[in-house]
C-alpha positions in Angstrom: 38.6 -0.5 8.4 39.0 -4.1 7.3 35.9 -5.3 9.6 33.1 -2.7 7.7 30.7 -4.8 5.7 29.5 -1.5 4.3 31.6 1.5 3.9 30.3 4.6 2.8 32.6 7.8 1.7 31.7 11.3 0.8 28.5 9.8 -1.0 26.4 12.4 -2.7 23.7 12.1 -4.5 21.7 14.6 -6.6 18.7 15.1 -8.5 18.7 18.2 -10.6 19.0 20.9 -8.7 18.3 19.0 -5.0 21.3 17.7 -2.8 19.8 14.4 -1.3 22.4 13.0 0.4 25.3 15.2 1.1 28.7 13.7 1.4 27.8 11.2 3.3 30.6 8.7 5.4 29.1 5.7 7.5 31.0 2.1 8.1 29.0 -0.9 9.5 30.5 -4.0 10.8 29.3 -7.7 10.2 26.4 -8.5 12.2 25.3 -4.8 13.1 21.9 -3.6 14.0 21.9 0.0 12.5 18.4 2.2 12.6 18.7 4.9 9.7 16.3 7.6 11.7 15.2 11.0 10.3 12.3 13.1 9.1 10.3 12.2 5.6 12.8 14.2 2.9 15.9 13.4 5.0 17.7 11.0 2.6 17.2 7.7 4.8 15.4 5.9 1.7 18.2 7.3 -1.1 21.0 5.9 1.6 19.2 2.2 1.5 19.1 2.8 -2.5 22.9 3.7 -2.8 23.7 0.6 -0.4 21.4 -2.0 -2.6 22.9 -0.8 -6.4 19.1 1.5 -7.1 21.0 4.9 -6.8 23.8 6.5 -9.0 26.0 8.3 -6.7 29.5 10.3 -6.4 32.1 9.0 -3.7 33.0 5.6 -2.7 31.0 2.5 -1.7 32.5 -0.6 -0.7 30.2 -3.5 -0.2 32.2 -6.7 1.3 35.6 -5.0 1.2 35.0 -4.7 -2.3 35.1 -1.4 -4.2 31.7 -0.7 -5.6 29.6 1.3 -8.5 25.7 1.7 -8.2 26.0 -1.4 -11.1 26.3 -4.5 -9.3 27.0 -7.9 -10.5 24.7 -10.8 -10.0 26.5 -12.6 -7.1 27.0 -9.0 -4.9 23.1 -8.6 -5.6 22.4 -11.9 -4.0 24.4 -10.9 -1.0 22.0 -7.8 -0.2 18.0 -8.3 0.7 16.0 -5.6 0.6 12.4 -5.2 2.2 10.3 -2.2 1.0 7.4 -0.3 2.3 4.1 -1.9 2.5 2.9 -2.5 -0.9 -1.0 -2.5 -2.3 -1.3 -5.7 -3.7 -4.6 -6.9 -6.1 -7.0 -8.9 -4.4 -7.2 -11.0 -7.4 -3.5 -10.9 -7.9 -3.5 -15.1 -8.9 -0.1 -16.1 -6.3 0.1 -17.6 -2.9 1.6 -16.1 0.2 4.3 -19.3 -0.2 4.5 -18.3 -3.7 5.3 -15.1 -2.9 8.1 -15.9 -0.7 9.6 -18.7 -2.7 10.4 -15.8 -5.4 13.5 -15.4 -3.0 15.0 -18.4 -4.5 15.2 -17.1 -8.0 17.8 -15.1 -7.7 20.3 -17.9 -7.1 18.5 -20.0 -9.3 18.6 -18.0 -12.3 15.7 -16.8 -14.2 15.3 -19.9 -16.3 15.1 -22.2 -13.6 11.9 -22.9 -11.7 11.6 -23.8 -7.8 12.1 -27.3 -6.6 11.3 -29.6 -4.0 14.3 -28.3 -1.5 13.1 -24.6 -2.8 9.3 -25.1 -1.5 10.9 -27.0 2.0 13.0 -24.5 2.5 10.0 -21.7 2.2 8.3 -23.9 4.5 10.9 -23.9 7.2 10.7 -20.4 6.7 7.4 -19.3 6.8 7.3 -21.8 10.2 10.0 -20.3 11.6 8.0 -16.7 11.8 5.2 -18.4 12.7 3.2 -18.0 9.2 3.0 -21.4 8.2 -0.6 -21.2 8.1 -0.8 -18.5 5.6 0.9 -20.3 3.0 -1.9 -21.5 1.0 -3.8 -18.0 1.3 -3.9 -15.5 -1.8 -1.1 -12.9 -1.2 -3.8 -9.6 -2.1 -6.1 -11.3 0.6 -3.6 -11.2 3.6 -3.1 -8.0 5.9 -1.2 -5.5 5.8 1.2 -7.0 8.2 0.8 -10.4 7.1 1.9 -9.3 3.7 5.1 -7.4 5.4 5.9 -10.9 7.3 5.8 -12.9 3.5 8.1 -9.7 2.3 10.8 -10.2 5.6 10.1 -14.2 4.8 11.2 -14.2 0.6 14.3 -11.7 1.3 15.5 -14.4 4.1 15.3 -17.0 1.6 17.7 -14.8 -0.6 20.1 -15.6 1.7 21.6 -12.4 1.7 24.3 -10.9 4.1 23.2 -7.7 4.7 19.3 -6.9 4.9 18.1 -3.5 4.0 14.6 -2.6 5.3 12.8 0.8 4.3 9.9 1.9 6.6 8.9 -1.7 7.3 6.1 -1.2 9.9 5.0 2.2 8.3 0.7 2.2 8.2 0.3 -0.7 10.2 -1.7 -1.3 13.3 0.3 -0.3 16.6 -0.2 -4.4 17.5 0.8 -5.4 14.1 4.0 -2.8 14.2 5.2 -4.2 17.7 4.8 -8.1 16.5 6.8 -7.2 13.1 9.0 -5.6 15.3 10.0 -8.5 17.6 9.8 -10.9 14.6 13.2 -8.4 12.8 14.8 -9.0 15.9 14.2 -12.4 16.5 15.3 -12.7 12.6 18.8 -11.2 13.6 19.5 -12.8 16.1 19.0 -16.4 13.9 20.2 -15.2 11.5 23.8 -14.0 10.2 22.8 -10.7 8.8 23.8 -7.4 8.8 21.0 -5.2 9.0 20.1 -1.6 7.9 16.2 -0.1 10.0 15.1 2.9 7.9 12.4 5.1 9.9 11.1 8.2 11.0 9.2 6.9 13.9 11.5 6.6 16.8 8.6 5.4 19.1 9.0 1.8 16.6 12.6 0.4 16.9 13.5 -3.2 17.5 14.5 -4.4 20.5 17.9 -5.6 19.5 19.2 -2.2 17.4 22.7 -1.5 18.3 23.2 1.8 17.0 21.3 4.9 15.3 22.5 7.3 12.3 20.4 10.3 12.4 20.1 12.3 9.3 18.7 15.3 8.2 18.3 17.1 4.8 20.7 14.6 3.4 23.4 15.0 6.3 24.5 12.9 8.9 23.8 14.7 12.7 24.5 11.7 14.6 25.8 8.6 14.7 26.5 6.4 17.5 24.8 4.4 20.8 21.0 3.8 20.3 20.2 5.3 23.9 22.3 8.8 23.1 20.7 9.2 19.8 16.9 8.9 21.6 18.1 11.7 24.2 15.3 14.2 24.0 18.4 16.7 23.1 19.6 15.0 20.1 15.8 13.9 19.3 14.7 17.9 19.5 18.0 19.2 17.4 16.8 16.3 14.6 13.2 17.3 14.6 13.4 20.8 15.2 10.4 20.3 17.9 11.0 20.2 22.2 11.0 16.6 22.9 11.8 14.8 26.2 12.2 11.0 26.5 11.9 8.8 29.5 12.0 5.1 30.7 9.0 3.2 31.8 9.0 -0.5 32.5 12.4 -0.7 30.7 10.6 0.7 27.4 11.4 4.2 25.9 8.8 6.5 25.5 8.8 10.2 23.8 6.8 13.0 25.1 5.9 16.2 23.2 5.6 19.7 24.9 
């Protein structure tokens, strides 16, 4: 389909003698929210690493109507952000939260070319723009945990990038601190021309503004389609193996446990 930004066919990948993702088929259009939703060991984090060029794989990939191997050049790179997990970072690690997110910039820079004046504006625009301005002098091993996620989501906007992958990005952080990152990713899509990839096992965390869910499960695809179907306490119970019932409060979603 001619409008997929990222098309996925039969992808496998393996590592020795374990199947991690197993002939896997997804397509996402242009400016898609897509939550990638499953168990630990399910293959969500191995799917973001096929997409972003980390992951050798079997099948076919195409990236941008574009035909691609798990070896990228330098200009489809650019084109895909990708936010890990929460990182420990060294108190005494000597760089500064604007620092930190300015590294965005190299990338179209080049390696041998250091950040300028537009470089350290546009970072500024940035970091005001989540509301983080303030932290911009601060050392980056001093900030929070979510603070330091917010500087992460800040330098791969700065890439510029099309599509945005993001792996567990409000995983062991304060229920609060989750909810604010939460509403700052969708406030970020919605300013934003992106394409954007949500990998998580916790369905209780899912931006506001996610279109669509694909549920795997020991490497395999059990559902994919409208966010509201996939968070049905059936589907929800078949992916977790567990009796699970969801219900509505207030407009919110909530998940209840036998």
């Amino acid at each position: 389909m001619d409008s997929y930004i990222i098309e996925l066919e039969g992808i496998t990948v393996r590592k020795g003698r374990d199947l991690l993702l197993d002939s896997i088929g997804l397509g996402v259009s242009r400016n898609e929210f897509v939550g990638v939703i499953g168990p630990n060991g399910a293959g969500k984090t191995t799917l973001l690493n096929v997409i972003a060029g980390f992951e050798k794989f079997t099948g076919r990939l195409s990236l941008f109507g574009r035909h691609e191997s798990w070896k990228r050049d330098r200009k489809t790179r650019l084109r895909v952000g990708y936010v890990p997990q929460l990182l420990y970072v060294d108190p005494a690690f000597p760089i500064l939260a604007s620092e930190a997110v300015m590294t965005g910039s190299i990338g179209r820079l080049g390696l041998f070319r250091s950040p300028g004046r537009q470089e350290r504006e546009k970072t500024m625009q940035i970091m005001e723009m989540m509301r983080m301005a303030h932290l911009a002098k601060r050392p980056l091993g001093q900030l929070s945990g979510g603070e330091r996620q917010k500087v992460s989501l800040a330098r791969a906007i700065l890439q510029k990038p099309d599509i945005l992958l993001m792996d567990e990005p409000t995983a062991n952080l304060d229920i609060a601190v989750q909810k604010e990152v939460l509403d700052l990713i969708s406030e970020i899509h919605k300013r934003e021309d992106l394409t954007l990839l949500f990998v998580t096992h916790d369905f209780n965390m899912l931006p506001a503004s996610m279109h669509r869910a694909v549920l795997l499960d020991h490497g395999r695809t059990i559902f994919d389609g409208d966010i509201d179907a996939a968070m049905s306490g059936e589907t929800l119970s078949r992916l977790f193996q567990y009796p699970l019932e969801t219900f509505d409060r207030n407009g919110k979603r909530f998940v209840s446990y036998d």
